[in-house]
Kinemage of the C-alpha trace (Angstrom):
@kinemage 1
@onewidth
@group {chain A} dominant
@subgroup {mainchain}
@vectorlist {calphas} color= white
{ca unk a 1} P 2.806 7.045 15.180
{ca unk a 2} L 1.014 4.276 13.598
{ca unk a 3} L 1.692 0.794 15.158
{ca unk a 4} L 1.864 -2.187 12.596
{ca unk a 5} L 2.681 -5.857 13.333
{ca unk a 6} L 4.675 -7.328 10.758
{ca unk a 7} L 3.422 -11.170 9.552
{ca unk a 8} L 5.980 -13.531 10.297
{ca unk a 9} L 5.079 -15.816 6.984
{ca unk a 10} L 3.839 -14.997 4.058
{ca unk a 11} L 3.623 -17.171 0.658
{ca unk a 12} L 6.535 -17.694 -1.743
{ca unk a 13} L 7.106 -15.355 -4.416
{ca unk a 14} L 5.490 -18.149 -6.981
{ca unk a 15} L 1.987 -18.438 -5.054
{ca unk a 16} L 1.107 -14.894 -5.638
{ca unk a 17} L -0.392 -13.097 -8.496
{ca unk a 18} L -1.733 -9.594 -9.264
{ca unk a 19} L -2.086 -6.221 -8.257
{ca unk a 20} L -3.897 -4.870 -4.647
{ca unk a 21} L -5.972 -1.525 -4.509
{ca unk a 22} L -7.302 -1.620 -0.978
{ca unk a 23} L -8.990 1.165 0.873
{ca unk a 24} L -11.959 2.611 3.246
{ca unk a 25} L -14.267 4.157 0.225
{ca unk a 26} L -15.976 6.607 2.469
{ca unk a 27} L -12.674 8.469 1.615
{ca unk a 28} L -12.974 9.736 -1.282
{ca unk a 29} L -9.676 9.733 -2.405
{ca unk a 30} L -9.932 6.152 -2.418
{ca unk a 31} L -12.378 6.250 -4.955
{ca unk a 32} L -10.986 8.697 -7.494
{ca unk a 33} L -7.682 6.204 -6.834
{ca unk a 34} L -9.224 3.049 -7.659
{ca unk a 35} L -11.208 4.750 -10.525
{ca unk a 36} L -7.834 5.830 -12.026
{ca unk a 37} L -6.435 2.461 -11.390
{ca unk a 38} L -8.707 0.585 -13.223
{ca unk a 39} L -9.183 3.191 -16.105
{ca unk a 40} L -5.833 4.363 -16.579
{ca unk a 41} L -2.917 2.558 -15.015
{ca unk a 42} L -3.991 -1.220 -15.473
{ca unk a 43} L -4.627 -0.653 -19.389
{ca unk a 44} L -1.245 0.598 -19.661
{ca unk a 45} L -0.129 -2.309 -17.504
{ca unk a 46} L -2.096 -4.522 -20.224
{ca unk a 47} L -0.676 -3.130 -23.045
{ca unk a 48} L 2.781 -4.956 -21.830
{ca unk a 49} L 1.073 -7.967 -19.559
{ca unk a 50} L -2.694 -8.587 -20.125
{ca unk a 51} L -1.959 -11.337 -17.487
{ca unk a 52} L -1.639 -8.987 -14.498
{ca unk a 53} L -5.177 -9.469 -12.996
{ca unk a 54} L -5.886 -6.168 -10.506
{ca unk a 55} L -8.186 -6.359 -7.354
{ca unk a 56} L -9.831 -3.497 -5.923
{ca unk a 57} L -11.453 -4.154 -2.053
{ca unk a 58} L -12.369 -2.129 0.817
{ca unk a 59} L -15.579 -0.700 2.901
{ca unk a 60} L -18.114 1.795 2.335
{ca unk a 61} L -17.906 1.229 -1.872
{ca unk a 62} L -19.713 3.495 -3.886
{ca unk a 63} L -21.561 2.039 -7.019
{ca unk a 64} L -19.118 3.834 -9.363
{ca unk a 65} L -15.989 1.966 -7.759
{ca unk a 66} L -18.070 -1.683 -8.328
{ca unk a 67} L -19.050 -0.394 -11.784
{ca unk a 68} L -15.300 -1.313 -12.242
{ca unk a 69} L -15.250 -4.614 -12.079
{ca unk a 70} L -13.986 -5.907 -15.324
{ca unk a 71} L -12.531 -9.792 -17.096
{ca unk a 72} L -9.027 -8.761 -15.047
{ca unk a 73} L -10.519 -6.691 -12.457
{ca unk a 74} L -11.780 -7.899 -9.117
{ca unk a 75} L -14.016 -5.475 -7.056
{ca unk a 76} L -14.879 -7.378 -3.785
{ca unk a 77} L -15.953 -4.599 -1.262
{ca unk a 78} L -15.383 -4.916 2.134
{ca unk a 79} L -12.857 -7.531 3.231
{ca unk a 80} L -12.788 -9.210 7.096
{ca unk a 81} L -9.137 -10.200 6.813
{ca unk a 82} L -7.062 -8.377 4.833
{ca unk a 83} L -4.188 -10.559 4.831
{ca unk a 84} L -6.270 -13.003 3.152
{ca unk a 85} L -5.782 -10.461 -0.171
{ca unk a 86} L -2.063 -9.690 0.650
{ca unk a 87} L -1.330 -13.644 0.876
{ca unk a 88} L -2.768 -13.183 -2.796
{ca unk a 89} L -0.746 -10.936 -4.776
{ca unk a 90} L 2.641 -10.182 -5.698
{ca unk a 91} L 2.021 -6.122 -5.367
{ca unk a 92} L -0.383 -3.625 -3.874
{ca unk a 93} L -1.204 0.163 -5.123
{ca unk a 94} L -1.750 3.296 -3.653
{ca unk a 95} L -2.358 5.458 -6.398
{ca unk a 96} L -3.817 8.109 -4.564
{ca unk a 97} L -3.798 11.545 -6.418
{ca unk a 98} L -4.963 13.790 -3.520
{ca unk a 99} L -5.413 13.214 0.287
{ca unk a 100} L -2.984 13.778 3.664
{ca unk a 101} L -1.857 12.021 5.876
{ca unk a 102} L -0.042 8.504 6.720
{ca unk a 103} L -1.801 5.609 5.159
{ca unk a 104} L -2.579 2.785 6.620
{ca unk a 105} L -2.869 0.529 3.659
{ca unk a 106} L 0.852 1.194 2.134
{ca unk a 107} L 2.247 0.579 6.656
{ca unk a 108} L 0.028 -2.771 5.884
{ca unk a 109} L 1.096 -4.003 3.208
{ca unk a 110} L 4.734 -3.464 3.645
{ca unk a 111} L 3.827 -5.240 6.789
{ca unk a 112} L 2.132 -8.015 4.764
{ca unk a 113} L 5.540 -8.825 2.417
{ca unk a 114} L 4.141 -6.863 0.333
{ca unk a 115} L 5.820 -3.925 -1.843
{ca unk a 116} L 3.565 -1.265 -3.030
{ca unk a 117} L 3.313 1.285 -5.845
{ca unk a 118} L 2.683 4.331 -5.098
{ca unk a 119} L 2.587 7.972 -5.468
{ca unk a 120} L 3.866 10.657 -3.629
{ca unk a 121} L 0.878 11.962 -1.952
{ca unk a 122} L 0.552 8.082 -0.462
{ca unk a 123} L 3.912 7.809 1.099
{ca unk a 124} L 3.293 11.585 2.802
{ca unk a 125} L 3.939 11.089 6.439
{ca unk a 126} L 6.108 7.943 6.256
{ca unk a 127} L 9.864 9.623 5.595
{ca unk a 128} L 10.910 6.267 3.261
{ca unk a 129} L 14.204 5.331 3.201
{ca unk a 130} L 15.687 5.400 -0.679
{ca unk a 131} L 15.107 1.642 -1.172
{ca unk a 132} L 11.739 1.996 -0.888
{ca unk a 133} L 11.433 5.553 -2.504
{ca unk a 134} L 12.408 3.650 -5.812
{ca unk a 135} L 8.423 2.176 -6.022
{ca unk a 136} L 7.047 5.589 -6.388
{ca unk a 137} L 5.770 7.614 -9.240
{ca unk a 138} L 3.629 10.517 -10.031
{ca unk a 139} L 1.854 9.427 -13.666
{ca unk a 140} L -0.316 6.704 -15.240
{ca unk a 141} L 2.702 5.766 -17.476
{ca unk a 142} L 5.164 5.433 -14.577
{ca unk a 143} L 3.058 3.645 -12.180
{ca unk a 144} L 2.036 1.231 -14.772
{ca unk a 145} L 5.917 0.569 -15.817
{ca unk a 146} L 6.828 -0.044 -11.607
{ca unk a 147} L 4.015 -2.710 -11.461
{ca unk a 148} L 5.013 -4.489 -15.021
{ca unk a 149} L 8.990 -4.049 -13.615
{ca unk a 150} L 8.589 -5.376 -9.611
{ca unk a 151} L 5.329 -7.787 -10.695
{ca unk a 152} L 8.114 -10.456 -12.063
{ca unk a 153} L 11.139 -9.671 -10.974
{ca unk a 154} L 11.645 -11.721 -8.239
{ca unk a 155} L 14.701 -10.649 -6.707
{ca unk a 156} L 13.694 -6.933 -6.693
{ca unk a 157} L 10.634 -8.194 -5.316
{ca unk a 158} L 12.447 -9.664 -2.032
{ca unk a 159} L 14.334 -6.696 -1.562
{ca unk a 160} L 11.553 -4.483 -1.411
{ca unk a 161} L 9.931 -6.791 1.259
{ca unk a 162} L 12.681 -7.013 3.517
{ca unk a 163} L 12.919 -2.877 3.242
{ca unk a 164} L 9.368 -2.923 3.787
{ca unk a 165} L 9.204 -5.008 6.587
{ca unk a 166} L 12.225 -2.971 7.797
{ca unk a 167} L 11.237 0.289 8.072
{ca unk a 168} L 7.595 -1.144 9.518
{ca unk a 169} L 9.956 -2.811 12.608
{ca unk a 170} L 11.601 0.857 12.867
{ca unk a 171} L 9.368 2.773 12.615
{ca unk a 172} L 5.889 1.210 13.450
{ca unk a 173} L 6.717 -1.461 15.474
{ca unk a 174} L 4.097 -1.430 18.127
{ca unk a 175} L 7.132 -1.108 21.308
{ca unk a 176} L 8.226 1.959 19.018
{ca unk a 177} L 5.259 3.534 18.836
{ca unk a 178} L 4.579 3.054 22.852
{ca unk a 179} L 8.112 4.800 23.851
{ca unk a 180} L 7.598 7.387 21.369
{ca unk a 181} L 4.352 8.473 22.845
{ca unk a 182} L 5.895 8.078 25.981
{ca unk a 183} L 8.556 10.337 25.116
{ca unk a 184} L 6.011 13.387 23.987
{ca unk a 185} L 4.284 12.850 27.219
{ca unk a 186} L 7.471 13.127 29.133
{ca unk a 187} L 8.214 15.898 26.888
{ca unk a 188} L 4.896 17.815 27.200
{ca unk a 189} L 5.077 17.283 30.705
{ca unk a 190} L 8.165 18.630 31.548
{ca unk a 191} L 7.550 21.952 29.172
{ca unk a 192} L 4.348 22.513 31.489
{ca unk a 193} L 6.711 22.151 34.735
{ca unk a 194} L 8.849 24.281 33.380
{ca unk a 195} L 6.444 26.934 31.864
């Protein structure tokens, strides 16, 4: 299990603006994710809100990924604090197309107050409960039409971040994750007693 803290305080609703893409670039699912993003998903987002500014951070960044950067696109690269970004927006993506695995940026920014789009392949891993099933989609059109639907609605929006932060205390709270490894050592151990 992956253990995430949940923030205690985040900014109001009113502070925040924009759309998240965050991830470690030396996976390269990252990159064809952000590269979709930015070609794809936010033009359909602009076609209905040319307001919605999108920022794209995250290690190891390959020149095609900062060749992205655009008037309502912010590539930034590596980031220190991440939390500085979340405090930021209203909405982060994972718009991941391939790839395995839990991922770490969707536990984080649910963690953050922070609902995120995504697709399927990002929430593999995670078992989400139906309320926060709802923010996922498989195409360009649907994505866009989640982040133009949750980026203003403010009461959907504070929903989706108490589910979030929800399912992070039940399933990644950092006590959780301690007596569930405890449990498959307790479990492993007494298999090998009893083998």
């Amino acid at each position: 299990p992956w253990a995430v803290a949940v923030r205690k305080q985040t900014p109001a609703f009113d502070t925040r603006h924009g759309v998240l893409f965050l991830g470690n670039f030396s996976h390269a699912p990252n990159a064809d994710a952000a590269r979709w993003l930015a070609e794809d998903i936010m033009s359909l987002v602009w076609r209905q809100r040319p307001d919605i500014h999108c920022t794209i951070a995250g290690a190891d960044m390959p020149e095609s990924v900062r060749q992205l950067e655009a008037p309502r696109i912010e590539v930034i690269g590596p980031v220190p604090d991440c939390g500085i970004l979340f405090d930021k927006v209203r909405l982060s993506i994972a718009s991941l197309r391939y790839g395995a695995g839990v991922k770490g940026k969707v536990l984080e920014s649910k963690a953050a107050g922070v609902p995120c789009v995504m697709t399927p392949i990002a929430t593999e891993g995670m078992e989400l409960p139906e309320d926060l099933a709802g923010a996922t989609a498989e195409t360009a059109e649907a994505l866009a039409a989640l982040i133009v639907s949750l980026h203003d609605n403010s009461t959907t929006h504070a929903r989706l971040v108490r589910a979030g932060r929800r399912f992070i205390r039940e399933r990644h709270d950092h006590a959780r994750v301690i007596d569930a490894l405890g449990r498959i050592a307790r479990d492993r151990r007494d298999e090998r007693q009893a083998g």
